[in-house]
TIVO-2410 file (N, C-alpha, C; in nm, 3 decimals):
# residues 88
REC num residu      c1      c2      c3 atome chaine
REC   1      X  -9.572  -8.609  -4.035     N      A
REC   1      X  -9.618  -8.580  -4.168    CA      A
REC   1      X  -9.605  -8.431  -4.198     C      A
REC   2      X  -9.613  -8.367  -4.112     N      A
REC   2      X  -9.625  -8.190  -4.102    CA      A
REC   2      X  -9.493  -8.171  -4.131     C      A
REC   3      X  -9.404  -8.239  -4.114     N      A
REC   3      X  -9.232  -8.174  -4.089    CA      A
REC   3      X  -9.200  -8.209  -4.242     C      A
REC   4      X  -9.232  -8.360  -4.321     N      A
REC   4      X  -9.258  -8.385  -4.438    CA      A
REC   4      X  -9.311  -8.305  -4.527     C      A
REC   5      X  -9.434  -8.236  -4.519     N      A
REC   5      X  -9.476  -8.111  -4.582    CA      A
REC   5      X  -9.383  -7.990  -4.561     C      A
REC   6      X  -9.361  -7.944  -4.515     N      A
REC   6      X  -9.265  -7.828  -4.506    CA      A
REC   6      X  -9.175  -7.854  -4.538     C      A
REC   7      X  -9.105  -7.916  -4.485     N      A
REC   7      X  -8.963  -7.953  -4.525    CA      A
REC   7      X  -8.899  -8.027  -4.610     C      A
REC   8      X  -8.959  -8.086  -4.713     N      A
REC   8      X  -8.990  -8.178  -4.794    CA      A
REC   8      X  -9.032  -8.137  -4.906     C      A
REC   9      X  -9.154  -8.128  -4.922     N      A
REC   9      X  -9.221  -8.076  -5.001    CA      A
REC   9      X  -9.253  -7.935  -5.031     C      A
REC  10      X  -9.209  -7.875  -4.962     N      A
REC  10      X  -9.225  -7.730  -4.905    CA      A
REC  10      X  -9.049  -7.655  -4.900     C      A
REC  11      X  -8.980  -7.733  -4.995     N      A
REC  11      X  -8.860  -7.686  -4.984    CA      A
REC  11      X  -8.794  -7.659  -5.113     C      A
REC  12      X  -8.790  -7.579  -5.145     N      A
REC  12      X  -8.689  -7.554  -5.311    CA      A
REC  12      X  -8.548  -7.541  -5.340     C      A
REC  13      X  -8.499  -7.528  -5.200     N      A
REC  13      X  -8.373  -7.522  -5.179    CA      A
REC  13      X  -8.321  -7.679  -5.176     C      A
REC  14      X  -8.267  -7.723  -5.297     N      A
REC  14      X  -8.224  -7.848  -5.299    CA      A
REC  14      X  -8.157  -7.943  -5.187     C      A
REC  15      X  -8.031  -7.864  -5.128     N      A
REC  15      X  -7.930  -7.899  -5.001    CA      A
REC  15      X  -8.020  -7.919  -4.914     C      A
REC  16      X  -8.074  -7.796  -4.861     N      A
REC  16      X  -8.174  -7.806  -4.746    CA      A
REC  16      X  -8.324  -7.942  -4.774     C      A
REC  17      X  -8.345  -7.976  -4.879     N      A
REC  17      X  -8.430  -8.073  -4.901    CA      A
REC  17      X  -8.351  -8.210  -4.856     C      A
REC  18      X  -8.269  -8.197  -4.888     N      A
REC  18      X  -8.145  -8.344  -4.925    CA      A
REC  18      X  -8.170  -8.367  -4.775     C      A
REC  19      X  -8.132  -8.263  -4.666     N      A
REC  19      X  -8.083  -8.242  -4.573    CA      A
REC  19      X  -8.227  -8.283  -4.422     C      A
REC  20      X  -8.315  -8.248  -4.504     N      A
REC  20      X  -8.474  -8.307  -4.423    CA      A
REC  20      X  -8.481  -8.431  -4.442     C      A
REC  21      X  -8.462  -8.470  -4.615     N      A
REC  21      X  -8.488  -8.596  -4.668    CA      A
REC  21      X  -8.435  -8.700  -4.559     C      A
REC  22      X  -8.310  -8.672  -4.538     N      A
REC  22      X  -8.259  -8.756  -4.478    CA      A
REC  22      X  -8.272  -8.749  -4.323     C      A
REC  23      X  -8.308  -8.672  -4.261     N      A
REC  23      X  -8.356  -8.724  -4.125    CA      A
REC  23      X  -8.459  -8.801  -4.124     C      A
REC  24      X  -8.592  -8.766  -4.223     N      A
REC  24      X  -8.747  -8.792  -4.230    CA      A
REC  24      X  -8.725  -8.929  -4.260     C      A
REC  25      X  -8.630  -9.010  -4.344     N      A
REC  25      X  -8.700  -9.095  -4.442    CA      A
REC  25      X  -8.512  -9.169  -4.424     C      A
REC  26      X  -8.606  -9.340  -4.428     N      A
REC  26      X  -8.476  -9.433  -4.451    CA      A
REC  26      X  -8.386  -9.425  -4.539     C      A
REC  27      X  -8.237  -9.454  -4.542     N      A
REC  27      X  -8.198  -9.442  -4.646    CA      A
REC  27      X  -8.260  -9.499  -4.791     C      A
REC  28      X  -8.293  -9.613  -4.774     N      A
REC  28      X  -8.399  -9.687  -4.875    CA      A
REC  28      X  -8.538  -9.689  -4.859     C      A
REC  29      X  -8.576  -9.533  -4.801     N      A
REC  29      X  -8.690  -9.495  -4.800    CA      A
REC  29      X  -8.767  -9.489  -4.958     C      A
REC  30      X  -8.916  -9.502  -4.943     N      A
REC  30      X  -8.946  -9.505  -5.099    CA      A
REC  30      X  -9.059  -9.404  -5.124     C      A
REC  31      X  -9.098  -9.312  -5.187     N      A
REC  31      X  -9.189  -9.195  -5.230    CA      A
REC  31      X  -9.305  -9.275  -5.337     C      A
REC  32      X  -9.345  -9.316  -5.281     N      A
REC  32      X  -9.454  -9.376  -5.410    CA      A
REC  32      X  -9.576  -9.253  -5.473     C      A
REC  33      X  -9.582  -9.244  -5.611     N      A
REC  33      X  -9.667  -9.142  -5.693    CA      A
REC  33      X  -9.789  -9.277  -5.758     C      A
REC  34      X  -9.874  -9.167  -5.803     N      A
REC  34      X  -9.959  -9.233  -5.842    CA      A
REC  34      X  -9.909  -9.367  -5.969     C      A
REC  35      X  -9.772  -9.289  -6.029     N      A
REC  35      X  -9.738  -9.356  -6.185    CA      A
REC  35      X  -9.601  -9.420  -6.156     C      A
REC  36      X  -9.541  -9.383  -6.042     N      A
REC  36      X  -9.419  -9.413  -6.003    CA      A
REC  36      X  -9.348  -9.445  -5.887     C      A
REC  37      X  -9.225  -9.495  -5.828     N      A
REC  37      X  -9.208  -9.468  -5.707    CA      A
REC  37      X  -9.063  -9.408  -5.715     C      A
REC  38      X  -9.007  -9.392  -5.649     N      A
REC  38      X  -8.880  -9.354  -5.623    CA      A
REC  38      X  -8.809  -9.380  -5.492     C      A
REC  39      X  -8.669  -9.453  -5.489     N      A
REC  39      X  -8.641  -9.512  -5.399    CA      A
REC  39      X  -8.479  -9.415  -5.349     C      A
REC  40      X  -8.430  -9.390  -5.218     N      A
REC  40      X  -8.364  -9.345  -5.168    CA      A
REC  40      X  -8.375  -9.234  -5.153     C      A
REC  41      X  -8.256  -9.133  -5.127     N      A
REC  41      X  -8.268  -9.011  -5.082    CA      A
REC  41      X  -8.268  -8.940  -5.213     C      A
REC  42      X  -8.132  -8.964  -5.294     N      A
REC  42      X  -8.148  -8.867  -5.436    CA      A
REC  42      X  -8.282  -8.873  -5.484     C      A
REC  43      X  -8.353  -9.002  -5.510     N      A
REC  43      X  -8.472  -9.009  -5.593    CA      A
REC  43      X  -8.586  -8.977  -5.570     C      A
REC  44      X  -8.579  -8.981  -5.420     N      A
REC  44      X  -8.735  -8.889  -5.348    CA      A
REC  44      X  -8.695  -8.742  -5.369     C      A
REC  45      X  -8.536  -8.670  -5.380     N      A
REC  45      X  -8.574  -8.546  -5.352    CA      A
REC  45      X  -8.576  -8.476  -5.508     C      A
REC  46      X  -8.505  -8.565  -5.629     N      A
REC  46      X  -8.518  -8.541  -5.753    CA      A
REC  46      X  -8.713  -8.566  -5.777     C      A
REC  47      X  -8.797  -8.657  -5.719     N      A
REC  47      X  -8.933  -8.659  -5.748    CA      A
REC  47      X  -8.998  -8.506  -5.749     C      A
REC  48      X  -8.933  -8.503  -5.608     N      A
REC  48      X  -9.002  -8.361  -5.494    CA      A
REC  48      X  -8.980  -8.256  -5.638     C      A
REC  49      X  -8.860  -8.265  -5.686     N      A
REC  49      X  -8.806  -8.114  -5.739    CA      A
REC  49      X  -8.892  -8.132  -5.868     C      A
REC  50      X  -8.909  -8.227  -5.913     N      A
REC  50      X  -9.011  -8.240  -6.067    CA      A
REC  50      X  -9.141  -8.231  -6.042     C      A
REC  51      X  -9.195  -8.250  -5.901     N      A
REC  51      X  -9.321  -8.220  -5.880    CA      A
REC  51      X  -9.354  -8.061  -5.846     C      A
REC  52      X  -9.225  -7.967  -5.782     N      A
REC  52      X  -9.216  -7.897  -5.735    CA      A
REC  52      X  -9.227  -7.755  -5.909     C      A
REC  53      X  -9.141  -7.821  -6.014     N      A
REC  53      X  -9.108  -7.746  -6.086    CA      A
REC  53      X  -9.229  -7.785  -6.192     C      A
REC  54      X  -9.344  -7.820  -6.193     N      A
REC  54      X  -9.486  -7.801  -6.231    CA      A
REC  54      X  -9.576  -7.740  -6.173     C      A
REC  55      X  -9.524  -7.666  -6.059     N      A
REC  55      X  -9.651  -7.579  -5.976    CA      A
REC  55      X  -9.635  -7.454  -5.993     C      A
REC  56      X  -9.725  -7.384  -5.976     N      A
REC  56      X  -9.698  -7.236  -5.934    CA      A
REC  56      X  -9.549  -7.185  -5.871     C      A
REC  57      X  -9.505  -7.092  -5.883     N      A
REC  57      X  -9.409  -7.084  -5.750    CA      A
REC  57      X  -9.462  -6.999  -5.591     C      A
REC  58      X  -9.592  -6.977  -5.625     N      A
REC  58      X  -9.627  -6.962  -5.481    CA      A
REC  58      X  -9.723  -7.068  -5.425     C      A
REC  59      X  -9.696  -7.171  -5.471     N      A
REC  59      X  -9.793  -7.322  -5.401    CA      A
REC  59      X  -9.724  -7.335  -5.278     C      A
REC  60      X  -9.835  -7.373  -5.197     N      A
REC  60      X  -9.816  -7.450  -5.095    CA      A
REC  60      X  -9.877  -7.554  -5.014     C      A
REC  61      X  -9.823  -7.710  -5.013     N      A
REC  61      X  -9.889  -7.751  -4.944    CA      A
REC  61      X  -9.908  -7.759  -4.848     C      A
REC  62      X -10.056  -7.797  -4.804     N      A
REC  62      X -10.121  -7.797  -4.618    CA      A
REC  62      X -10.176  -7.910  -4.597     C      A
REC  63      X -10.160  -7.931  -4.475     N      A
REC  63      X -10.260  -8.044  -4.486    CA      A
REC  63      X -10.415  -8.008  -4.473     C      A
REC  64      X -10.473  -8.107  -4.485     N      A
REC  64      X -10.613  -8.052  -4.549    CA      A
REC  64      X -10.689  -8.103  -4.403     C      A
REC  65      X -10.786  -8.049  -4.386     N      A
REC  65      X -10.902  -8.075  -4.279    CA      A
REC  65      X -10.910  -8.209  -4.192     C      A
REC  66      X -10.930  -8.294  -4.264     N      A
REC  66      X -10.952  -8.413  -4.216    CA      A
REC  66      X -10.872  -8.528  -4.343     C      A
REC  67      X -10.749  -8.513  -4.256     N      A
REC  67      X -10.620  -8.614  -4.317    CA      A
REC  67      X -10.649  -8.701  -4.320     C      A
REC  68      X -10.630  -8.790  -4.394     N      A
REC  68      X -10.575  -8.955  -4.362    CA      A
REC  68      X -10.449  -8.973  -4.322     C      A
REC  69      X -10.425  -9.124  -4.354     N      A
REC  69      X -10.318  -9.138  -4.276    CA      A
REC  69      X -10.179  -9.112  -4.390     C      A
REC  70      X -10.223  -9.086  -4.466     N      A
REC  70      X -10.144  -9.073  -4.635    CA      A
REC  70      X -10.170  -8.976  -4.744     C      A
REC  71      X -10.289  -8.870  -4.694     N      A
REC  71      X -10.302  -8.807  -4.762    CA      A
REC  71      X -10.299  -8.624  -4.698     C      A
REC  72      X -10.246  -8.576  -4.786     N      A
REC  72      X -10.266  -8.434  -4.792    CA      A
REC  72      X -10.277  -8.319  -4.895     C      A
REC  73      X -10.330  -8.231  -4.908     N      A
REC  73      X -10.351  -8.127  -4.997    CA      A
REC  73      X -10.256  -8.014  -4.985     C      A
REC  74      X -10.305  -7.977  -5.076     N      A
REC  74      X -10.253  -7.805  -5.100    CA      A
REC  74      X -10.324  -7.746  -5.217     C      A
REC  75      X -10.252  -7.608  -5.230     N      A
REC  75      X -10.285  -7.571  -5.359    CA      A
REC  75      X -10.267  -7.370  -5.320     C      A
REC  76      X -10.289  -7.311  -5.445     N      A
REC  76      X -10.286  -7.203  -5.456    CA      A
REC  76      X -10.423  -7.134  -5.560     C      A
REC  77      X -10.466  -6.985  -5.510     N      A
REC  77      X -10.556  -6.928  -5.586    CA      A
REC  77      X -10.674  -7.036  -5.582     C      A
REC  78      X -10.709  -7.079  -5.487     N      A
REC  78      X -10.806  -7.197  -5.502    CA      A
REC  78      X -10.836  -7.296  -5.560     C      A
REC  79      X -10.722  -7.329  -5.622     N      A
REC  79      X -10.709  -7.489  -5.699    CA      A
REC  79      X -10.652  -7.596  -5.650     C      A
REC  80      X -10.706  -7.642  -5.565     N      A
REC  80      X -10.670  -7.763  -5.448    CA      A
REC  80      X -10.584  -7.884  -5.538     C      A
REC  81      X -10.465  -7.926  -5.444     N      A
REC  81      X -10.419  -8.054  -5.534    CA      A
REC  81      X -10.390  -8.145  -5.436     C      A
REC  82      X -10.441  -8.236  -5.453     N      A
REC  82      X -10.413  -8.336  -5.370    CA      A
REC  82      X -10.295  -8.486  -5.385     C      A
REC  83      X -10.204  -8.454  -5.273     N      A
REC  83      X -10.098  -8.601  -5.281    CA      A
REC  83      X -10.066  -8.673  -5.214     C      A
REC  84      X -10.029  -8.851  -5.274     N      A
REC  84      X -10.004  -8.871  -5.161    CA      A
REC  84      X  -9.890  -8.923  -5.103     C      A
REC  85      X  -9.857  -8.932  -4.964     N      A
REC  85      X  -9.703  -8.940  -4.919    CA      A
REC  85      X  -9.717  -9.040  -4.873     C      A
REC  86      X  -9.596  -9.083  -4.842     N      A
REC  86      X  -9.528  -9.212  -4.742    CA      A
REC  86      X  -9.600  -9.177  -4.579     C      A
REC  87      X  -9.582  -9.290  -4.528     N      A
REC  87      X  -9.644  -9.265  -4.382    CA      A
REC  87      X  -9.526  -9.236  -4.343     C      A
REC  88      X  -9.550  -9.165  -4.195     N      A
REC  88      X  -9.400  -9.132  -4.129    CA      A
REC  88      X  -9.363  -9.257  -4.042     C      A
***
């Protein structure tokens, strides 16, 4: 899940996202959002980049204290956001 956060979510460099995406996650891997899901590699890393291009540009997510098995936080300037991911 940690390699998913960083590298994943934690990546703005499109190629290099494409390029995690696809070790981390099946080809018909699926990113489920609260409103949506998105299925394969383009569509999880096009999610990532629309979720990515509503944040701050110094956000980062972490995982938070006491994870679940699907959830993790982040945030910047103290405004915690919480999301959640695919299991690994």
């Amino acid at each position: 899940m940690q390699a998913n956060l960083a590298r994943v979510f934690g990546e703005h460099d499109a190629s290099r996202r494409m390029k995690a995406i696809a070790e981390l996650y099946a080809d018909d891997g699926i990113l489920y959002e609260p409103d949506a899901a998105a299925t394969g590699h383009a569509a999880i890393s096009q999610a990532v980049k629309t979720l990515l291009s509503g944040l701050p540009p110094n956000f980062v997510f972490t995982r938070s204290a006491r994870p679940s098995a699907t959830t993790v936080s982040g945030g910047c300037a103290g405004n915690p956001v919480h999301l959640m991911v695919p299991r690994p």
